[in-house]
The first five atom37 places (N, CA, C, CB, O) and aatype in JSON, in Angstrom:
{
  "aatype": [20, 20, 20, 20, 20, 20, 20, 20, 20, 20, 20, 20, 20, 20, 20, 20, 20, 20, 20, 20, 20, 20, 20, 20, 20, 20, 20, 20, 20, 20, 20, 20, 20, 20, 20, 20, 20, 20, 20, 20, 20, 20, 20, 20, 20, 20, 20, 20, 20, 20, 20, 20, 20, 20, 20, 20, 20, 20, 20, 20, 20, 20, 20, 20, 20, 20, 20, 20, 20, 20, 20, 20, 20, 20, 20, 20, 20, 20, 20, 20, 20, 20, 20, 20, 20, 20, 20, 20, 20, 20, 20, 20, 20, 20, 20, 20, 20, 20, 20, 20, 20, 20, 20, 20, 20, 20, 20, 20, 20, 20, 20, 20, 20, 20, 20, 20, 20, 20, 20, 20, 20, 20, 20, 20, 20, 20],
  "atom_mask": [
    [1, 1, 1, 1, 1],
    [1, 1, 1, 1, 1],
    [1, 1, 1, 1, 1],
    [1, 1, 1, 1, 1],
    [1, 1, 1, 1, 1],
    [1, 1, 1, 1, 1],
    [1, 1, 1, 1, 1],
    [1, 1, 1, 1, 1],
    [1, 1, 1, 1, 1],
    [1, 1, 1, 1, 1],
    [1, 1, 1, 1, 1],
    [1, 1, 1, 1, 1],
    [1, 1, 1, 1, 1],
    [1, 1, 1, 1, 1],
    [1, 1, 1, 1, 1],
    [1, 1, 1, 1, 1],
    [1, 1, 1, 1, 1],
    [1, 1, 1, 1, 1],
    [1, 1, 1, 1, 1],
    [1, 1, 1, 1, 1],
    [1, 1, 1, 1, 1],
    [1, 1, 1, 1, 1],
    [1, 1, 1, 1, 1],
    [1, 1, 1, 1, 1],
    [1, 1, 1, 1, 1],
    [1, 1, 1, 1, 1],
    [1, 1, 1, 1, 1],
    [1, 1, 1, 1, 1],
    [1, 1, 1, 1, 1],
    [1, 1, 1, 1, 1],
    [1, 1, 1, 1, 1],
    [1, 1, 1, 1, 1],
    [1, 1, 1, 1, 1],
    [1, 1, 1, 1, 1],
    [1, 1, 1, 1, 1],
    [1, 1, 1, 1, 1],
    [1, 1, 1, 1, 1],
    [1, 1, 1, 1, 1],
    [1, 1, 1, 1, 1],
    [1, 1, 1, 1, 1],
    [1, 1, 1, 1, 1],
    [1, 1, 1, 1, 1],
    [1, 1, 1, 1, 1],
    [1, 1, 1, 1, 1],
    [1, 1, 1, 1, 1],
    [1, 1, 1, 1, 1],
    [1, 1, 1, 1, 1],
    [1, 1, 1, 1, 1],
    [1, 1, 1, 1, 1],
    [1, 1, 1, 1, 1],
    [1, 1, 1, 1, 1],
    [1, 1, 1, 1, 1],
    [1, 1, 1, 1, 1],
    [1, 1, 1, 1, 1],
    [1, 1, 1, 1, 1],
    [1, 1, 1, 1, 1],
    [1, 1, 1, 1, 1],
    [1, 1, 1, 1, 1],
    [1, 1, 1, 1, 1],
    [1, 1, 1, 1, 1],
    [1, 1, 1, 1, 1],
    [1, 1, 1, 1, 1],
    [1, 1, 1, 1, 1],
    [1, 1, 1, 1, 1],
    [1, 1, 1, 1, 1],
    [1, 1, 1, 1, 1],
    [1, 1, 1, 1, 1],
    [1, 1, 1, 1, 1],
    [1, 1, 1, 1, 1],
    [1, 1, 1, 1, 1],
    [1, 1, 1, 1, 1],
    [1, 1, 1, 1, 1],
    [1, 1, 1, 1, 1],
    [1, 1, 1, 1, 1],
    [1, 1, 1, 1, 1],
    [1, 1, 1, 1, 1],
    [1, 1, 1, 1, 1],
    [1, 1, 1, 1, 1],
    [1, 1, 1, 1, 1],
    [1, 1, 1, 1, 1],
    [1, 1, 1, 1, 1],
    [1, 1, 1, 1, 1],
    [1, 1, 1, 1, 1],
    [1, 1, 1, 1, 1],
    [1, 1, 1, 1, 1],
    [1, 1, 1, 1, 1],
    [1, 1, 1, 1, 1],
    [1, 1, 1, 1, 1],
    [1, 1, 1, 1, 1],
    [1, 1, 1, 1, 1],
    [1, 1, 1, 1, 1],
    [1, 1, 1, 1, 1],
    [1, 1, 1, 1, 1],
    [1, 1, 1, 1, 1],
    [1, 1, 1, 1, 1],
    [1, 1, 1, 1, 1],
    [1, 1, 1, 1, 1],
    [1, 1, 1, 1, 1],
    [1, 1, 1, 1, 1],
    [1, 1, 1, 1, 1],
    [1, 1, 1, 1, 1],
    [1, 1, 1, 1, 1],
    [1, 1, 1, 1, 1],
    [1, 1, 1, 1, 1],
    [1, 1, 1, 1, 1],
    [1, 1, 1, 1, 1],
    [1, 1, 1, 1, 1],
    [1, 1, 1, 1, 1],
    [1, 1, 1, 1, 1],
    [1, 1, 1, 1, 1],
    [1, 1, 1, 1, 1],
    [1, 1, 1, 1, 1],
    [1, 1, 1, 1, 1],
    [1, 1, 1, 1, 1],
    [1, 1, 1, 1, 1],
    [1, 1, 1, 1, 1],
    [1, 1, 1, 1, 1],
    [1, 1, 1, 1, 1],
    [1, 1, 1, 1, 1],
    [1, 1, 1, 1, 1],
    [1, 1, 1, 1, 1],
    [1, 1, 1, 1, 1],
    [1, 1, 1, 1, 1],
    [1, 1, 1, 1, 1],
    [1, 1, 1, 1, 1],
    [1, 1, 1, 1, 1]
  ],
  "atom_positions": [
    [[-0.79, -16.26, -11.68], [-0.91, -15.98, -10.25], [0.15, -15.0, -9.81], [-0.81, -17.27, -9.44], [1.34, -14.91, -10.14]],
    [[-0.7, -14.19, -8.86], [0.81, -13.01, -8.33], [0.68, -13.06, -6.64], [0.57, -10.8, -9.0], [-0.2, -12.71, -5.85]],
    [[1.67, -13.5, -6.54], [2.07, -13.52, -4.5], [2.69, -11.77, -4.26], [4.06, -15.16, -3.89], [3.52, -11.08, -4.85]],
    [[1.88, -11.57, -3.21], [2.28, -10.25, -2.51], [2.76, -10.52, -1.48], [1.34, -9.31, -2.22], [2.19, -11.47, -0.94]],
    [[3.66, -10.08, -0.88], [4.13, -10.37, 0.56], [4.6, -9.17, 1.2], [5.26, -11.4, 0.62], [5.72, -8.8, 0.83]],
    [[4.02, -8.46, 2.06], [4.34, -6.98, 2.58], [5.15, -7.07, 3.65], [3.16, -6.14, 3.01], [5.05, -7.68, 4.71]],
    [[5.82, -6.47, 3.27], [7.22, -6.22, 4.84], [6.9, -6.04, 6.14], [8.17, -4.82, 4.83], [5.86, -5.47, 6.47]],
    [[7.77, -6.52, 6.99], [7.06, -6.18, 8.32], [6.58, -5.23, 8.61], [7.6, -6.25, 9.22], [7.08, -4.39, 7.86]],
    [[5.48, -4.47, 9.62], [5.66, -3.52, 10.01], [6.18, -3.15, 11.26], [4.87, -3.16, 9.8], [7.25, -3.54, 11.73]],
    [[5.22, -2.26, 11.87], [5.86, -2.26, 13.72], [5.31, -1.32, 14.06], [7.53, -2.06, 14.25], [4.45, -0.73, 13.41]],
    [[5.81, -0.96, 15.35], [5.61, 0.03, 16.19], [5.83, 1.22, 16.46], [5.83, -0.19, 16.79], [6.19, 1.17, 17.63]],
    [[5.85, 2.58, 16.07], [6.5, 3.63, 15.9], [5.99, 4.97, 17.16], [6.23, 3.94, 14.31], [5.4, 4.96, 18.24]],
    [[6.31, 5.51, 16.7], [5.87, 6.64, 17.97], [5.06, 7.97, 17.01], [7.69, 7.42, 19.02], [5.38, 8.23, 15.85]],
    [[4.41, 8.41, 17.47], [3.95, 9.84, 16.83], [4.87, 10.54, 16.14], [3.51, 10.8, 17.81], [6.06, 10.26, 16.25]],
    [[4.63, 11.09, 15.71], [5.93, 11.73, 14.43], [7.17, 10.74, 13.75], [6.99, 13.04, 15.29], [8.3, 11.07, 13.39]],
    [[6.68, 9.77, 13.73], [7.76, 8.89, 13.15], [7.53, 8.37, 11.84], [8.01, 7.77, 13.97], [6.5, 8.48, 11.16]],
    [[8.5, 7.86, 11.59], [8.28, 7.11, 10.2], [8.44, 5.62, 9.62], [9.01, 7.7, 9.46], [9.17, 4.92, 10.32]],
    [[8.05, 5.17, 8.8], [8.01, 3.55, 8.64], [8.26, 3.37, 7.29], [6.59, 2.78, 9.05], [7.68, 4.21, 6.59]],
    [[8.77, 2.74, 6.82], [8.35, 2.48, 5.18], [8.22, 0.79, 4.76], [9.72, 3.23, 4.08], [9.02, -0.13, 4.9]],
    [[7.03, 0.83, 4.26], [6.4, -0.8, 4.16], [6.97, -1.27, 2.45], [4.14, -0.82, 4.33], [6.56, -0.61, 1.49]],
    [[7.33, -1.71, 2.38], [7.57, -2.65, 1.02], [6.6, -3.81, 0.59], [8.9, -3.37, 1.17], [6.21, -4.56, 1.48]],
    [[6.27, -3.97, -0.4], [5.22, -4.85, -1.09], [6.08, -5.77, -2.29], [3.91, -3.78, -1.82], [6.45, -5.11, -3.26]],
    [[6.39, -7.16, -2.29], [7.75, -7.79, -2.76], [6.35, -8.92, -3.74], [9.22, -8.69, -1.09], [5.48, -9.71, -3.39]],
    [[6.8, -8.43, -4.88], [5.89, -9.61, -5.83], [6.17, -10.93, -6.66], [5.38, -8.98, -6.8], [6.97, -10.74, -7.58]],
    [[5.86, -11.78, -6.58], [6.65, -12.55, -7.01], [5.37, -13.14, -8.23], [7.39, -13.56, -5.74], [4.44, -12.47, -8.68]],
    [[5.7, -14.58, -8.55], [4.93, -15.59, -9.35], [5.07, -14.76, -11.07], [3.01, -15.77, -8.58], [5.42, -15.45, -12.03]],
    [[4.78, -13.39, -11.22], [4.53, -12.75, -12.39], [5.14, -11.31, -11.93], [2.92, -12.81, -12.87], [5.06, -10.76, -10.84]],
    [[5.69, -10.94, -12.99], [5.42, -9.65, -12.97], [4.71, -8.46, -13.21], [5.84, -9.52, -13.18], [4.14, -8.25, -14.27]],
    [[4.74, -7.32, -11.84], [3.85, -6.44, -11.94], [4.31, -5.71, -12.16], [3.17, -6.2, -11.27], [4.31, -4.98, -11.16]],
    [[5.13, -5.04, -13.39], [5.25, -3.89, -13.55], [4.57, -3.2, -14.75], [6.44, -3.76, -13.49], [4.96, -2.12, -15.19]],
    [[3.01, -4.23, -15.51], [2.63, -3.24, -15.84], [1.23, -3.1, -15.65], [3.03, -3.08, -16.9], [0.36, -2.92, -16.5]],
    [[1.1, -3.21, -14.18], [0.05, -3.32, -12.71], [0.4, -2.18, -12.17], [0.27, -4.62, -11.49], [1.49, -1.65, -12.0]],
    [[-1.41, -1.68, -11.77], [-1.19, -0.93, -10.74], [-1.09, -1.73, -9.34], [-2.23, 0.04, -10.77], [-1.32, -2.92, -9.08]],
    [[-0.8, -0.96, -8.78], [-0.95, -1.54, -7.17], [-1.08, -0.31, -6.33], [0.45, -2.48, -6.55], [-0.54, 0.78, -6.5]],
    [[-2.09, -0.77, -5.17], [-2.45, 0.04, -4.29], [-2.47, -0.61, -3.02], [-3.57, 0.6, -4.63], [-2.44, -1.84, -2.87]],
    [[-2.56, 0.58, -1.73], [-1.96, 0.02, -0.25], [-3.42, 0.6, 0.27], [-0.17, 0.81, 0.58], [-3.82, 1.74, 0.07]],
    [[-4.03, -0.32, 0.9], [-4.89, -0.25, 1.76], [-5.03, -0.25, 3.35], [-5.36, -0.93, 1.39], [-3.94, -0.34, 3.9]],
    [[-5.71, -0.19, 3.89], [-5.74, -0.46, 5.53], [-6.82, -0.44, 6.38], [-5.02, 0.38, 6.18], [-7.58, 0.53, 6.35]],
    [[-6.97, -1.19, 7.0], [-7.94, -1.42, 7.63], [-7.74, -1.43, 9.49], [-8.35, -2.67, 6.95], [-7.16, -2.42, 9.94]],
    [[-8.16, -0.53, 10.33], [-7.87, -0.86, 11.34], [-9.5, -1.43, 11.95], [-7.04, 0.33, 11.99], [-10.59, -1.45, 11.38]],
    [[-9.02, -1.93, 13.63], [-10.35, -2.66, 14.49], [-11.31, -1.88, 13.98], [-10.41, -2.63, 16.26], [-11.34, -0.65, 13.99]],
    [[-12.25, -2.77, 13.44], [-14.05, -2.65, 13.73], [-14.63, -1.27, 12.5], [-14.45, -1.94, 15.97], [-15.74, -0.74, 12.47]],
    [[-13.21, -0.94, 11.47], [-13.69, -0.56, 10.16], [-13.53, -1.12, 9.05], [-13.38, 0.38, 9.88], [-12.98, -2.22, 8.95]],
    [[-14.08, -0.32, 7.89], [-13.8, -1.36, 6.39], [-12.67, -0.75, 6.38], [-14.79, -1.28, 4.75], [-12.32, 0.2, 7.09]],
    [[-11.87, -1.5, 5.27], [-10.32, -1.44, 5.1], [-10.86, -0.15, 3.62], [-9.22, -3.5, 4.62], [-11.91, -0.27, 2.99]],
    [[-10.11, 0.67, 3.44], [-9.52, 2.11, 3.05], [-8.59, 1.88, 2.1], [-8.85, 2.94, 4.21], [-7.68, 1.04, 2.11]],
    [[-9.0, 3.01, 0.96], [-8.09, 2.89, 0.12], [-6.65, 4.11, 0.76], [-8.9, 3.21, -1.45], [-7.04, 5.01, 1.5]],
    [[-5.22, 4.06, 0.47], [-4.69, 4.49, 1.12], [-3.8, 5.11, 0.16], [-4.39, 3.75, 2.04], [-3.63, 6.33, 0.23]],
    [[-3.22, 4.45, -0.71], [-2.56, 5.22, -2.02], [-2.53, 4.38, -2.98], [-1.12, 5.77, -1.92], [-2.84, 3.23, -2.68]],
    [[-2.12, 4.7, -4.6], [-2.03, 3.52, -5.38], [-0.85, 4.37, -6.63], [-3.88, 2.87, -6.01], [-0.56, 5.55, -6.82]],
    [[-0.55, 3.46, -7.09], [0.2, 3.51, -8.42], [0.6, 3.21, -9.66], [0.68, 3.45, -8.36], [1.41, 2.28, -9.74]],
    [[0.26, 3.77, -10.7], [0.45, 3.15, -12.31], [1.37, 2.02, -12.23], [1.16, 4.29, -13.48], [2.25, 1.86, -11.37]],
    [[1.12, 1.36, -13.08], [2.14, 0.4, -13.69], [3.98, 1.01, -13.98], [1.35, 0.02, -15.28], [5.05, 0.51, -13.63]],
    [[3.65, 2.27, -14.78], [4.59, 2.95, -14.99], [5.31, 3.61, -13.81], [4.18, 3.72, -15.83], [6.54, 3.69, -13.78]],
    [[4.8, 3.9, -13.19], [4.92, 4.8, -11.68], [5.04, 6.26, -12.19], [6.48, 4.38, -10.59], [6.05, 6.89, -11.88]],
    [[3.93, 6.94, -13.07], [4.15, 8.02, -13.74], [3.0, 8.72, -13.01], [4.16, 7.89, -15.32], [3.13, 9.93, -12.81]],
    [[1.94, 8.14, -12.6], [1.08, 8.45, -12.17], [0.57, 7.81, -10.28], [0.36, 8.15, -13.36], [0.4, 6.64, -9.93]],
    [[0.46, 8.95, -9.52], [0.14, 8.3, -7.85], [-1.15, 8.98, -7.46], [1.47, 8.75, -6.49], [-1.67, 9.82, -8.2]],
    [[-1.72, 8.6, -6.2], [-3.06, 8.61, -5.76], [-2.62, 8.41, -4.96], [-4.11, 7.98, -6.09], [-1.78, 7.51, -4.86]],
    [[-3.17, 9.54, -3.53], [-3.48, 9.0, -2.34], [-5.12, 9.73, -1.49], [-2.0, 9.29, -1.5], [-5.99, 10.54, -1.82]],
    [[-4.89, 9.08, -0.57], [-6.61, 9.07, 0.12], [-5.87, 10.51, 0.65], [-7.41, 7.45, 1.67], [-4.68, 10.76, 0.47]],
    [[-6.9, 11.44, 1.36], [-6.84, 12.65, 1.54], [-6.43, 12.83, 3.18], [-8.17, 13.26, 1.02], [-6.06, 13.95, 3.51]],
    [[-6.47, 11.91, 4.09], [-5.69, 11.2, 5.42], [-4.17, 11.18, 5.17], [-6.19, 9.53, 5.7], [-3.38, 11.38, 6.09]],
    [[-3.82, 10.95, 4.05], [-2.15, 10.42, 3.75], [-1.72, 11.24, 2.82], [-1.88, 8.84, 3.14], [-0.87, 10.88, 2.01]],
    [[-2.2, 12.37, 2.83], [-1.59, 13.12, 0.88], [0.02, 14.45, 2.19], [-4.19, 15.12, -0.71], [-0.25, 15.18, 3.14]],
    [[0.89, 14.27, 1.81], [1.61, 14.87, 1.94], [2.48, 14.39, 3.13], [1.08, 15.91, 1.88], [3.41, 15.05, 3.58]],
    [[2.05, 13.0, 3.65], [2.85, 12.43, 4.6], [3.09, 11.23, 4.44], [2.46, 12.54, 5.7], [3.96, 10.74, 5.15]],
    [[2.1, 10.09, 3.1], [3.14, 9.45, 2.55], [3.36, 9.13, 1.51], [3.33, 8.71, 2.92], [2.66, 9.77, 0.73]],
    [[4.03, 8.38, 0.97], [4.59, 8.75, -0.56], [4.58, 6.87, -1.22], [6.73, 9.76, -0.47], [4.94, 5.98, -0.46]],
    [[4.18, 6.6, -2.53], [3.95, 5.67, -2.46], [4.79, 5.52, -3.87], [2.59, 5.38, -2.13], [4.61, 6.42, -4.69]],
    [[5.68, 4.48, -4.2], [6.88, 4.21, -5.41], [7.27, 2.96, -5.37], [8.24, 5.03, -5.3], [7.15, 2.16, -4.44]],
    [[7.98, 2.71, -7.01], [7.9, 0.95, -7.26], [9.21, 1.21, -8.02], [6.32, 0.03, -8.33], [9.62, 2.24, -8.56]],
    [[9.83, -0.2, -7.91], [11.21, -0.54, -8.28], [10.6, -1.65, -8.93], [12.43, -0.8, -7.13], [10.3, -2.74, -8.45]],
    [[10.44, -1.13, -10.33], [9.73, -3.03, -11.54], [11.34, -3.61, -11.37], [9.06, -2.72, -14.34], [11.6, -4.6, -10.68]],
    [[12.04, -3.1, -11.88], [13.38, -3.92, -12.03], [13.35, -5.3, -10.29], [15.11, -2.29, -11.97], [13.73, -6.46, -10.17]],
    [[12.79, -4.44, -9.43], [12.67, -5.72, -8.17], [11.23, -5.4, -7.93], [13.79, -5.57, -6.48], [10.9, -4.93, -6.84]],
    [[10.28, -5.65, -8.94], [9.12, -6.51, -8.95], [8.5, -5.7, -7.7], [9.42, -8.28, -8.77], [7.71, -6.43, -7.1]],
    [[8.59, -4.49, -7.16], [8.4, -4.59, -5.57], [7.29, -2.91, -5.53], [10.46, -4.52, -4.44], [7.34, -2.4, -6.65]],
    [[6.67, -2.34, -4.85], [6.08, -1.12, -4.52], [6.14, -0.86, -3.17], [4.8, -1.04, -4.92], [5.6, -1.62, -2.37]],
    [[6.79, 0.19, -2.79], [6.78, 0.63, -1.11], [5.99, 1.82, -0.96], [8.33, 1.02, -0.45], [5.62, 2.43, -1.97]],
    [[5.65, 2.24, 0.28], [4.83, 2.68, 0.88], [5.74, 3.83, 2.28], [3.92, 1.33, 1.25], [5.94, 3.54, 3.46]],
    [[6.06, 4.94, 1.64], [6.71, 5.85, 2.81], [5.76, 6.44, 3.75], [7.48, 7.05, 2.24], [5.09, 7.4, 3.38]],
    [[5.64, 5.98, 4.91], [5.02, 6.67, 5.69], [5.83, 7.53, 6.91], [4.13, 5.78, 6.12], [6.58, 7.08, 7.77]],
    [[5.43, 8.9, 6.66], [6.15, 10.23, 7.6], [5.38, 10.6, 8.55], [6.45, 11.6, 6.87], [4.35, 9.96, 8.71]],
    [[5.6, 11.51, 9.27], [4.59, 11.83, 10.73], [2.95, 11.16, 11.0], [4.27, 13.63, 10.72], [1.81, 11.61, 11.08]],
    [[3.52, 10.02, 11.06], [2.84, 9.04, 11.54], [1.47, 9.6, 12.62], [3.96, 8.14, 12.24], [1.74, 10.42, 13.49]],
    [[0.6, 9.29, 12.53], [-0.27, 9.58, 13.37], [-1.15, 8.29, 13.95], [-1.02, 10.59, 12.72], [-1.42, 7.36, 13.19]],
    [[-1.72, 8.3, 15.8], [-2.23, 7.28, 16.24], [-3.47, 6.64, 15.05], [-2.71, 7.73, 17.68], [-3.66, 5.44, 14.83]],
    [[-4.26, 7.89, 14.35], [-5.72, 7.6, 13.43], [-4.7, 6.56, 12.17], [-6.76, 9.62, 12.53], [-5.32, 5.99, 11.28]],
    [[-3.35, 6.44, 12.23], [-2.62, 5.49, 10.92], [-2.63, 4.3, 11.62], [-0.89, 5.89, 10.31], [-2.28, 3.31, 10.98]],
    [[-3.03, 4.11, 13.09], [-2.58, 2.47, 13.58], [-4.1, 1.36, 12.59], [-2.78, 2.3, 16.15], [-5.32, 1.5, 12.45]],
    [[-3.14, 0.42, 12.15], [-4.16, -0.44, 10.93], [-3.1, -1.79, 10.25], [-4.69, 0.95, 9.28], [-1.91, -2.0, 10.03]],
    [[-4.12, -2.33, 10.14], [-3.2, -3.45, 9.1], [-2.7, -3.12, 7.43], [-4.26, -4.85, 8.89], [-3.43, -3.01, 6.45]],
    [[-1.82, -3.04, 7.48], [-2.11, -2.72, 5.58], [-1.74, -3.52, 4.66], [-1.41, -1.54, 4.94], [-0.84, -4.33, 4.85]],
    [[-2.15, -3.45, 3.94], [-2.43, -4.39, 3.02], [-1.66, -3.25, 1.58], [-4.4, -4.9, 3.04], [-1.56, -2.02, 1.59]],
    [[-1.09, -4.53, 0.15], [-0.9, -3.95, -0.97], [-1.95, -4.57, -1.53], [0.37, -4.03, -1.58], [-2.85, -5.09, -0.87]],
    [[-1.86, -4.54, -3.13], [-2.92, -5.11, -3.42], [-2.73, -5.14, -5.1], [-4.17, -4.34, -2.76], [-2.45, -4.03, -5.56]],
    [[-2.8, -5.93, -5.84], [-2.11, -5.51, -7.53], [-3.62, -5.81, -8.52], [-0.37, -6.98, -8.21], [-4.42, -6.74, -8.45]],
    [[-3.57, -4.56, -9.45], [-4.51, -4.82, -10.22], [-4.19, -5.68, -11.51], [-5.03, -3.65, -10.48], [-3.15, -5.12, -11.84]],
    [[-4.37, -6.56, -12.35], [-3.82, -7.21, -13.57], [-4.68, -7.21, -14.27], [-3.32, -8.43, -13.55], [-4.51, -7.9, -15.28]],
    [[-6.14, -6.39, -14.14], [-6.54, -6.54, -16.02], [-7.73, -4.89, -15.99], [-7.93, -8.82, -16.6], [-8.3, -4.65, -17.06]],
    [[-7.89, -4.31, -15.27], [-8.45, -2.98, -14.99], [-7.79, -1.83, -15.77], [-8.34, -2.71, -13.53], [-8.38, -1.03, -16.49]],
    [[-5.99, -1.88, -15.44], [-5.8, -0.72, -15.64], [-5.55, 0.57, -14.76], [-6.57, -0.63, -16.21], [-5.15, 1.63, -15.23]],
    [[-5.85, 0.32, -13.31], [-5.89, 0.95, -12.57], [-7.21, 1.75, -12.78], [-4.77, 1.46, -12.5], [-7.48, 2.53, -11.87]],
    [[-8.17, 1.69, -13.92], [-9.75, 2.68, -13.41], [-10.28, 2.65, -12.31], [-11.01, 2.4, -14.05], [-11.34, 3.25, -12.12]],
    [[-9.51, 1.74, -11.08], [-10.77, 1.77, -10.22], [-9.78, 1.53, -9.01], [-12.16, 0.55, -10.54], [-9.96, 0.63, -8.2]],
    [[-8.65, 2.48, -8.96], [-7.47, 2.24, -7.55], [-7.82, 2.64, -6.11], [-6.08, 3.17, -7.75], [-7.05, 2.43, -5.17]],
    [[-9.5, 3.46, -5.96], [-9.21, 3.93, -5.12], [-10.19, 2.98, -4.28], [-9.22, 5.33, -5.2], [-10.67, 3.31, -3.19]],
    [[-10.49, 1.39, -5.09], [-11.91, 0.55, -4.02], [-10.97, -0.74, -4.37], [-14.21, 0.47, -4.77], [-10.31, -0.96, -5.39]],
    [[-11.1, -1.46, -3.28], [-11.03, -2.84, -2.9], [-11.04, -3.74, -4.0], [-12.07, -3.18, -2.06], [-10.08, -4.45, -4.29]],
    [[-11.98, -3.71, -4.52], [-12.58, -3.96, -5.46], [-12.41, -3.81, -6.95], [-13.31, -3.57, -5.16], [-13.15, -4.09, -7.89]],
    [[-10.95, -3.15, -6.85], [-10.71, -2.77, -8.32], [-8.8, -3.29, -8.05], [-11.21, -0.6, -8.8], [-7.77, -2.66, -8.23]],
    [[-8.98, -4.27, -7.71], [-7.81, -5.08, -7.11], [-8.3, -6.92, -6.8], [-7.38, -4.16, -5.46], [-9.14, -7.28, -5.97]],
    [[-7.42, -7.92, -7.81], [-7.17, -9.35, -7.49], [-6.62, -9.8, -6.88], [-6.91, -9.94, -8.04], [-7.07, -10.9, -6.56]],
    [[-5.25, -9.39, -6.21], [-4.64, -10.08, -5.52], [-4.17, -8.81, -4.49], [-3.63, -10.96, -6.33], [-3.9, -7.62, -4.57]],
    [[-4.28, -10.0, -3.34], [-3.76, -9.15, -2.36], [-2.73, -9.88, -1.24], [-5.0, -8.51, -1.67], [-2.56, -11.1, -1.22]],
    [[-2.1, -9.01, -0.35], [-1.12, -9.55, 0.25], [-1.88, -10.11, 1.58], [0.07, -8.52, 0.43], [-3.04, -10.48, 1.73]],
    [[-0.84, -10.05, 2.41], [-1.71, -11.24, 4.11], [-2.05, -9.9, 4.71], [-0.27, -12.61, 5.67], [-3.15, -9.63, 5.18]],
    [[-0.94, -9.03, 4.64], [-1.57, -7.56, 5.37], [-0.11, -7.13, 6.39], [-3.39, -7.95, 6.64], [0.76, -7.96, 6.14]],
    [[0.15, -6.57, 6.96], [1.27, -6.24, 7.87], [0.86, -5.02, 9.2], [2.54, -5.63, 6.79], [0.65, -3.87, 8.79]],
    [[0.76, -5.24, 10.57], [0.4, -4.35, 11.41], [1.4, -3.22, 11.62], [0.11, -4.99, 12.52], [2.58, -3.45, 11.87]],
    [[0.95, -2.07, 11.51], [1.81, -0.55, 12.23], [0.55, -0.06, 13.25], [2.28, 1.08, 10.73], [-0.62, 0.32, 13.21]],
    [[1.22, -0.25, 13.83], [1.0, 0.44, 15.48], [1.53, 1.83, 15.67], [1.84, -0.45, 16.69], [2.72, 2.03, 15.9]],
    [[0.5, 2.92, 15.56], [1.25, 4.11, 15.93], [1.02, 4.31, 17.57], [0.71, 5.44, 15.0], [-0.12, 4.14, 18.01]],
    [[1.94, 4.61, 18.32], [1.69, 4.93, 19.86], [1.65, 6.63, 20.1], [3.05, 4.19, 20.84], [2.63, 7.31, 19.78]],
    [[0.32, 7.28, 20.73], [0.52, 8.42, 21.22], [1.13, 8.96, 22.65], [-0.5, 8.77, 21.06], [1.21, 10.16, 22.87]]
  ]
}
């Protein structure tokens, strides 16, 4: 079994920045991918970025490629999530999410992920 527990989030303003942490416990994931999803009101939840086991290799959705940056500390079990000029279309719950027997073939669907965290709200305000 692997517990995800994602850092708070919050409230930020337009052009701001946040960075979410994803803290794993029960097993270790460092040779898991994991990926950050999100889902805001009244859509399906989105793949958002993901990352090798190794952290040699990253993915992000084409909404987030150059504003945020997604990296893991195995030594603390953990994967964060940099998010930079924040935009209102980023307000969503997000979620991490760890793959343990895939491989990461399939980081960019829901669905190619077992465990997932409770989720954490960022609120962007325009």
């Amino acid at each position: 079994q692997v517990q995800l527990v994602e850092s708070e989030g919050g409230l930020v303003q337009t052009g701001g920045s946040l960075r979410l942490s994803c803290a794993a416990s029960g097993r270790t994931i460092s040779y898991y991918a994991v990926g950050w999803f999100r889902q805001a009101p009244g859509k399906e939840r989105e793949f958002v970025a993901a990352i090798s086991g190794t952290g040699r290799s990253t993915y992000y959705a084409d909404p987030v490629k150059g504003r945020f940056t997604i990296s893991r500390d195995n030594a603390k079990n953990s994967v964060y999530l940099q998010m930079n000029s924040l935009k209102p279309e980023d307000t969503a719950v997000y979620y991490c999410a760890a793959d343990t027997y895939r491989g990461g073939a399939y980081y960019y669907t829901a669905d190619g992920y077992d465990y997932w965290g409770q989720g954490t709200q960022v609120t962007v305000s325009s």
